[in-house]
C-alpha positions in Angstrom: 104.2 35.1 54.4 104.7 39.1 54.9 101.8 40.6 56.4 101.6 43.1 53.8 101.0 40.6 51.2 97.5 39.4 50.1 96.1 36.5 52.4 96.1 32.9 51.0 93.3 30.8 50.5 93.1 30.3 54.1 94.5 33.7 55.7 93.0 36.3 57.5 93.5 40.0 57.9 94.5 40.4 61.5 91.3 42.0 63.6 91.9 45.6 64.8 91.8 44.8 68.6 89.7 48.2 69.1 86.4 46.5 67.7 86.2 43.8 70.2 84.9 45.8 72.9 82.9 48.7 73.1 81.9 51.5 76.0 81.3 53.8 77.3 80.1 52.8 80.6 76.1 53.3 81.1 74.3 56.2 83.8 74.3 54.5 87.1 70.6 53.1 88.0 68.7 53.7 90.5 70.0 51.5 93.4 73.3 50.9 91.8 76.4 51.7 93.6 78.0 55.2 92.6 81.6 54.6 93.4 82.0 50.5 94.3 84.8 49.0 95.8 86.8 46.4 94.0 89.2 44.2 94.6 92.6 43.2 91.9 94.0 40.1 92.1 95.1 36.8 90.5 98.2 34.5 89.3 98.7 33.9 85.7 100.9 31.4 84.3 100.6 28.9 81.4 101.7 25.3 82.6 102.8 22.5 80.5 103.1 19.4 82.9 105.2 17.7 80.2 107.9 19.7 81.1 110.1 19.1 83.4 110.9 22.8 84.3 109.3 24.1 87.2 107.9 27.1 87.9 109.4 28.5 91.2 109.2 32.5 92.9 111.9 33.5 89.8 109.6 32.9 87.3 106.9 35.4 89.1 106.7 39.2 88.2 104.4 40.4 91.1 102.7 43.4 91.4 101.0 44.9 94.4 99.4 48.7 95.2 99.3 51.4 92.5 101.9 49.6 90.5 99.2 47.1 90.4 96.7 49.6 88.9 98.4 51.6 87.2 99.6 48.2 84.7 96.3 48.1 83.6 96.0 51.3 80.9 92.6 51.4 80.9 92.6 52.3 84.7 95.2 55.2 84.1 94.3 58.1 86.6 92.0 60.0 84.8 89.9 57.4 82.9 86.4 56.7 83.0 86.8 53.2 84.3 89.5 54.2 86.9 87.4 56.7 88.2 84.3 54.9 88.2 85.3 52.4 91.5 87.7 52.8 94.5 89.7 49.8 93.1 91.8 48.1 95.9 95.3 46.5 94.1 96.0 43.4 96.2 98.4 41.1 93.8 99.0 40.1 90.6 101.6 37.8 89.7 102.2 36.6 86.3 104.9 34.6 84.2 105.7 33.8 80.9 105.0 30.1 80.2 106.7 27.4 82.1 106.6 24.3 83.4 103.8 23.2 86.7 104.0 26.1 89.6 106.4 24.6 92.6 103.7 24.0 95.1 105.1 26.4 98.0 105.3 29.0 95.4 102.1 28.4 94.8 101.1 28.4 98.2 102.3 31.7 99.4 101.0 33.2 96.4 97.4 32.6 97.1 97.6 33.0 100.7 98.7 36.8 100.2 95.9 37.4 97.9 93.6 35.5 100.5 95.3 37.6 103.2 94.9 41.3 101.3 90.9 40.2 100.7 90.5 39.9 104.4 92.4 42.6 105.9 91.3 45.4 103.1 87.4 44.1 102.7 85.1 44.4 102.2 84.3 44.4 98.6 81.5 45.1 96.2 83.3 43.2 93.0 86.5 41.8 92.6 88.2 41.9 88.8 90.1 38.0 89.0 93.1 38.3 86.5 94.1 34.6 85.7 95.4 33.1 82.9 93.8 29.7 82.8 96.1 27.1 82.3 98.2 27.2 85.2 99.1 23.9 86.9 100.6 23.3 90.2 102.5 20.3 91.3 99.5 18.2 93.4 96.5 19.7 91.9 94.4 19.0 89.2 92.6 21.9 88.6 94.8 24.7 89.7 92.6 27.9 88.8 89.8 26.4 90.1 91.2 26.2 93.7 92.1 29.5 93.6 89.4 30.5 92.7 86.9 28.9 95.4 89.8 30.2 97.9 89.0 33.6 96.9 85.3 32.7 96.6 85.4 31.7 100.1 87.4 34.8 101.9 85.3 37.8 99.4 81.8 36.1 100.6 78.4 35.1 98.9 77.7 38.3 97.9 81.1 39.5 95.9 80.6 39.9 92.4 83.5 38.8 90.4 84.5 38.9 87.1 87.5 37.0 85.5 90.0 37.7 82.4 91.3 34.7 80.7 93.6 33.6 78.1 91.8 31.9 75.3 94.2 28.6 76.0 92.9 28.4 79.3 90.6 26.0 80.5 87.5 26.4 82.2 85.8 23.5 84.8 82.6 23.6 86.3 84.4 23.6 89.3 86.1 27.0 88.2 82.6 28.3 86.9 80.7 27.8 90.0 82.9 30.7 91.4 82.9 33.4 89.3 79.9 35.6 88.2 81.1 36.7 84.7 84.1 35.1 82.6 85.5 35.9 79.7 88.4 35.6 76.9 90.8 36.8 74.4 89.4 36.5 71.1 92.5 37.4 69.3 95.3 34.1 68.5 97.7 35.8 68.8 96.9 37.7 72.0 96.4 41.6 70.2 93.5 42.0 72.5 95.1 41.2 75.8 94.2 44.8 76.9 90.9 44.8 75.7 89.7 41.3 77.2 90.5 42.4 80.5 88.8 45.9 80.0 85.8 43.9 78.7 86.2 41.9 82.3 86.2 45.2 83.8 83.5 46.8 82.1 81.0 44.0 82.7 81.9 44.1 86.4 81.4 48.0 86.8 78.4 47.6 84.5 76.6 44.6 86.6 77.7 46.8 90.2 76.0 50.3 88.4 72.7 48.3 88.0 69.5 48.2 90.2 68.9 45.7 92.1 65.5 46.0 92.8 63.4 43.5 94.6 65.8 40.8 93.4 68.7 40.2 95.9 70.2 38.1 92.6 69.4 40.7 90.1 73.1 41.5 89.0 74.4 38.0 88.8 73.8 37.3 85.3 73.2 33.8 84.0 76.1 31.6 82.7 75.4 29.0 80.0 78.5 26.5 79.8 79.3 24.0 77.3 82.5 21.8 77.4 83.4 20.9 73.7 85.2 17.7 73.8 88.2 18.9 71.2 91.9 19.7 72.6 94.5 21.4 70.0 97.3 22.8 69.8 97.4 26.5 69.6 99.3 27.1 66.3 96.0 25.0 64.9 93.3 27.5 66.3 95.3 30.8 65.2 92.4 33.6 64.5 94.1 34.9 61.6 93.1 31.9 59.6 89.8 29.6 59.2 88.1 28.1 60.7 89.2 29.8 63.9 89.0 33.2 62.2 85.0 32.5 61.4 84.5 30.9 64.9 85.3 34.2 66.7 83.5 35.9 64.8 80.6 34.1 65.8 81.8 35.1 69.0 81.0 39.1 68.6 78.5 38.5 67.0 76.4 36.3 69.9 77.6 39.5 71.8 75.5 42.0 70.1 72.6 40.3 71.1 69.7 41.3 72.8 69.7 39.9 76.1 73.4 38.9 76.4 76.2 40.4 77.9 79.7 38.5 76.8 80.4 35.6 74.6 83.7 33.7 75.0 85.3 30.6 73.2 88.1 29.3 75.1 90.5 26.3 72.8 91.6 25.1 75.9 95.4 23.8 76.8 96.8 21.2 74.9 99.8 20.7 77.2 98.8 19.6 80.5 97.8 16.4 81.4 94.1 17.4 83.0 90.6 16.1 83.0 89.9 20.3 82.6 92.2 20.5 79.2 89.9 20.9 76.4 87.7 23.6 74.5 84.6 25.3 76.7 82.3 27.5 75.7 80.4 30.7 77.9 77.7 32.7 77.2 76.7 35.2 79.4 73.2 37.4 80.2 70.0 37.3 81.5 67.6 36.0 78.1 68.0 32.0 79.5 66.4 30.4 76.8 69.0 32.9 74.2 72.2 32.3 76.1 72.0 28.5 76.1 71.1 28.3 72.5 74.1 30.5 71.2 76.2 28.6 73.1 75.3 25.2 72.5 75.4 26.4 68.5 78.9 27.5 68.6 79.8 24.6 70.7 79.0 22.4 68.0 79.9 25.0 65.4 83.4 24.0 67.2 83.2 20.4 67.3 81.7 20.4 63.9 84.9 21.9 62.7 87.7 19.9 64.6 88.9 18.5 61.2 89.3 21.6 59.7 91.9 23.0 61.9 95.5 23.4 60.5 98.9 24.7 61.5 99.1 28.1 61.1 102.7 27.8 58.7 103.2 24.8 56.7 104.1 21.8 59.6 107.0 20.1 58.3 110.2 18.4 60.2 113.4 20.5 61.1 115.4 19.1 58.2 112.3 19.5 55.8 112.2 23.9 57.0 115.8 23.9 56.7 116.0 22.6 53.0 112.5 24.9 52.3 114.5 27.8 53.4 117.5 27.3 51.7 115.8 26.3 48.1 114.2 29.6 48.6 117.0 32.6 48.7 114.8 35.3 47.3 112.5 34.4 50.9 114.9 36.2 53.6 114.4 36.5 56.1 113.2 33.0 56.1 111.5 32.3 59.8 111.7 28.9 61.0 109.7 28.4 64.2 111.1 25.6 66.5 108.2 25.1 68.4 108.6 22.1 70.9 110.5 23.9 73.0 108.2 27.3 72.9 109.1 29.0 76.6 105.3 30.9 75.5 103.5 27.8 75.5 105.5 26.1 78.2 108.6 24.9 76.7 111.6 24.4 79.3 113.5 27.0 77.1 117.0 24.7 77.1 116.5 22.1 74.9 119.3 22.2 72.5 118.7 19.7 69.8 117.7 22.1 67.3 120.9 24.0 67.7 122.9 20.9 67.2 121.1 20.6 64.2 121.6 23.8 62.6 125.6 23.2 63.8 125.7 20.1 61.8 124.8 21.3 58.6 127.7 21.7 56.5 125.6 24.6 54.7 125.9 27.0 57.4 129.8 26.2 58.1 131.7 28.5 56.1 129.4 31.9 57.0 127.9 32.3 53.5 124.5 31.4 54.5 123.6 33.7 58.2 121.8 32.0 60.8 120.5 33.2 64.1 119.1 30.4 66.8 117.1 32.1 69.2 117.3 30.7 71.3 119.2 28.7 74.9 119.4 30.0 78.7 122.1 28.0 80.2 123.9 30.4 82.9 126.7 28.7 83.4 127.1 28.5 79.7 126.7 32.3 79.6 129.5 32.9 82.5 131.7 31.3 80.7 131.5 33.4 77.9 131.8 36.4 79.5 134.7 35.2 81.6 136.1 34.4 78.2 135.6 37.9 76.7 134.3 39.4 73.4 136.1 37.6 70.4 137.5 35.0 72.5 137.1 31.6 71.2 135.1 29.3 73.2 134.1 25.8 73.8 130.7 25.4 75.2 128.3 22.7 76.3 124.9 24.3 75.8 121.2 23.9 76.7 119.8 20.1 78.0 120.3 20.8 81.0 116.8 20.8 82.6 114.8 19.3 79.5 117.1 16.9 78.1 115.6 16.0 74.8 116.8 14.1 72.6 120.3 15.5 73.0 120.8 16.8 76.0 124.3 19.2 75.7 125.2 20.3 72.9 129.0 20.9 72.3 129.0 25.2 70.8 132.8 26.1 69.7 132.7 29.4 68.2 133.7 33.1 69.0 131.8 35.5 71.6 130.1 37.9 69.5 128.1 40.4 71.9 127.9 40.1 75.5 124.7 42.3 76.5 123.7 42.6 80.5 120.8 43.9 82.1 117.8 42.4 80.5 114.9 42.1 82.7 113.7 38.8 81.5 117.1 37.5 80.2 119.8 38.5 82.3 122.8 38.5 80.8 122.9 37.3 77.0 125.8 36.4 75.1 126.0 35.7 71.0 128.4 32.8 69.9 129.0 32.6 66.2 130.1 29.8 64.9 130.6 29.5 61.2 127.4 31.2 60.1 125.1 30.7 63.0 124.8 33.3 65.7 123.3 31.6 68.6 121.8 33.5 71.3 122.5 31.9 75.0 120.6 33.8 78.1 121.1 33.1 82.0 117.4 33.3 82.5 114.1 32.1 80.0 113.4 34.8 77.6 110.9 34.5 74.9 112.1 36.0 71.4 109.5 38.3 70.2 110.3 41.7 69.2 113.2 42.7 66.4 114.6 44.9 69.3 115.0 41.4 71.0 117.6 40.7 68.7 119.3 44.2 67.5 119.9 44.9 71.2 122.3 41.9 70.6 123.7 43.4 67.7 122.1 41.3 65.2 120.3 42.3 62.2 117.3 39.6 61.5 116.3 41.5 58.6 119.2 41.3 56.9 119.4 37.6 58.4 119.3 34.4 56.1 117.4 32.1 58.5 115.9 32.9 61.6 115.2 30.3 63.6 113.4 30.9 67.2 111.5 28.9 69.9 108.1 30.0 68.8 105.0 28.4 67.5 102.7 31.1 65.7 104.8 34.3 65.1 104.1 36.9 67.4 102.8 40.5 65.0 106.6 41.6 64.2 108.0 38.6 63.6 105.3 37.9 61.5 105.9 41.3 59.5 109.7 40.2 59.3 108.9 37.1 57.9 109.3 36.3 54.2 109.4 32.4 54.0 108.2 31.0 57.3 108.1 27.3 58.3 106.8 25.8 61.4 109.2 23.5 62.5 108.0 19.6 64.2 110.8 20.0 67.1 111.1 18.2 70.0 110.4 19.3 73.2 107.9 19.4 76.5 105.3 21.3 74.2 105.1 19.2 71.2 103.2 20.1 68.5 102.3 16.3 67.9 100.7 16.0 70.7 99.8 12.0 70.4 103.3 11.0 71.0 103.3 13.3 74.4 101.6 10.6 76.4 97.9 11.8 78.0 96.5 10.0 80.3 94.5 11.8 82.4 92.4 13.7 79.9 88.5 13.7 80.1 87.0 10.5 77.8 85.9 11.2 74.5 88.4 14.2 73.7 89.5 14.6 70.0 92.0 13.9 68.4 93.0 11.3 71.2 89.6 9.4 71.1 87.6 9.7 67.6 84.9 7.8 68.2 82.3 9.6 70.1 79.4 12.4 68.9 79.1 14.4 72.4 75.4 15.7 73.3 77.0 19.5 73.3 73.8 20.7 75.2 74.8 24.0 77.8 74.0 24.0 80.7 72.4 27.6 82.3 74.2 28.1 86.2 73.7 31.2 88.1 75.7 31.5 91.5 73.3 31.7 94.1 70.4 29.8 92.7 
């Protein structure tokens, strides 16, 4: 659907991000700390172990120093938050979605953040920026060792504060670390931004207050709920129910008196982990309050765990293709092949889909356009542009580090655009063959703006199909989008995820076990106690 139509039954206006959080910062108390230092750091990455891509330095962006701060707008020189701490940028690296973290990269990652704590301490609150679902070949709980790494160089006394994705996971073992956690509420991610500005806030706000005769005063308490659910995240969009009413339960538990931050995470549906499944965390200093709200929406959650659906109508790749086509008035039509989604930890390379689209004899004279979005095969890619623009070529495409079901897939067609320079891409060639234009990059690139694809010199509005290794569509593709399918594709993020093979998932966790009623009781921690 456009998103300047009316909503279905079961849509959602999309949330201005803006009313998710809300400031301005409070008068420092009394014994507060005026100007306190604080520390940036953290590793973000989502990690699908049934992948078999791994995650190595390439697939790190890493920031350090003012570059660091200055990535975060609401810390802009200038603004109240920015000018409210002497903030201390250590290192922040973070990577589109991928396959489990190589462990040395892993390894030298945290020991640089480890090593910036101890020779630029010490600190009076430390803003952890993680994403949640990172997994590292040889550990279980990836975030959670990071964290009580950090935990253990800042000190007892550190207040931290941590910004999470909303598909993240979040242990007692990551928990016991941290002094205030939150999440996105916004599937997709629209309040990225404001989530960690929230993190932020709640930091500055807890370091600004008095501490009185209580050493433990600013530590708020956490009340923690694991909901025994795991789904896939094109079930648990926020633009339609019950996810949309869920999060709004969220905000509301918020405006409380008494508590400080609400959060919901879904947890990650593609790792293999006894962490992987829904959690809930309300946070503030009313005990009693905090663990009733969030044992309520924990089983407000589990309550609805059969009333979650795909966010597009779920159908097979054939089935989207043959929706598409009986629908020429819907173009573009967006099909979203989403088991090999590089955002949700798809390998990137699995070419079956392609094959599929080359098969059909629909698409082989050009009178029906198609653009596949798409393959990162470098050597397919050199080839190309040894070839030239408008050469011929024969390819063998994609499969080459998630096989699939296919493995290669043979591409003879004529080199449409050659485009260099990308920063996520690299070099990205167009082949056309008959009426598809597929898209081939030397490095993972995930397809989410329309500039993604005019840069290439195609035009998906004017585009038949459109089909692109996504699961939900990201806000402009979902504007471009007249028909729109979510396509059941193979790949190492499934959107069936019972045929992906679990076996190391906590006991009791829906949909893979449906015979249980959990307790869904909080629990009320405060570090220190």
């Amino acid at each position: 659907m456009n998103q300047n139509e009316q909503p279905g039954e079961n849509q959602v206006m999309t949330v201005d991000p803006s009313e998710v959080w809300s400031g301005p910062l409070l008068p420092v108390d009394e014994g507060g700390l005026v100007r306190p230092r604080i520390g940036i750091a953290g590793i973000a990455i989502e990690s699908s172990t049934f992948s078999p891509h791994v995650s190595g330095d390439e697939a790190f962006t890493v920031r350090r120093g003012d570059v660091l701060t200055n990535y975060y707008p609401f810390l802009t020189e200038g603004s109240e938050l920015r000018e409210a701490a002497d903030w201390v940028p250590l290192m922040q690296a973070r990577s589109i979605p991928g396959g489990a973290v190589a462990a040395e990269t892993y390894a030298w990652m945290k020991q640089e953040i480890l090593d910036g704590i101890r020779d630029n301490g010490p600190f009076d609150g430390f803003f952890l920026d993680i994403h949640g679902a990172m997994s590292v070949v040889g550990l279980t709980d990836a975030e959670a060792d990071l964290a009580h790494a950090v935990r253990d160089a800042l000190g007892p006394d550190v207040l931290v504060s941590a910004a999470m994705d909303l598909h993240g996971n979040v242990s007692r073992e990551l928990l016991d670390e941290v002094d205030l956690i939150t999440a996105y509420r916004m599937a997709p991610h629209e309040d990225e931004w404001n989530t960690k500005e929230r993190a932020v806030f709640h930091l500055l706000s807890q370091l600004r207050s008095s501490v009185g005769d209580d050493p433990q005063a600013r530590r708020p308490f956490l009340a923690w709920l694991q909901v025994p659910v795991l789904l896939p995240g094109e079930k648990t969009s926020t633009r339609i129910e019950p996810a949309a009413s869920l999060y709004a339960e969220v905000s509301k538990i918020e405006a409380l008196d008494g508590i400080i931050d609400a959060a919901l995470w879904v947890g990650y549906a593609w790792a293999d982990e006894a962490r992987c499944q829904a959690a809930v965390v309300v946070t503030g200093y009313d005990r009693a309050l905090i663990q009733s709200e969030a044992s309520r929406l924990g089983r407000l959650y589990w309550d609805a765990r059969d009333d979650f659906e795909f966010v597009a109508d779920a159908l097979s790749l054939d089935e989207s293709i043959e929706a598409a086509l009986a629908a020429p008035e819907a173009r573009p039509f967006v099909i979203s092949d989403s088991g090999d989604n590089p955002t949700a930890g798809g390998a990137g390379d699995v070419s079956w889909t392609l094959g599929q689209l080359l098969a059909r004899p629909e698409f082989r004279d050009g009178s029906i356009s198609v653009i596949h979005a798409s393959i990162f095969d470098h050597a397919a890619v050199e080839q190309a542009v040894a070839a030239g623009l408008g050469a011929h070529v024969d390819l063998l495409v994609g499969g080459r580090v998630d096989p699939g079901p296919s493995g290669p897939v043979a591409l003879s067609g004529t080199v449409f655009s050659i485009t260099e320079g990308d920063a996520d891409a690299g070099t990205q060639v167009v082949i056309k063959a008959g009426g598809v234009h597929a898209i081939i990059t030397s490095r993972r690139k995930p397809f989410h703006h329309i500039s993604d694809f005019t840069m290439l010199g195609l035009d998906p509005q004017h585009t038949d199909i459109v089909v692109v290794k996504i699961g939900y569509l990201e806000p402009e593709l979902y504007d471009l989008a007249v028909g729109w399918k979510l396509a059941l594709t193979p790949g190492g993020v499934d959107q069936d995820l019972l045929r992906l093979g679990h076996h190391n998932l906590a006991p009791g966790v829906f949909p893979f076990d449906t015979t249980g009623t959990p307790a869904l009781h909080a629990i009320v921690v405060r570090r220190g106690d």
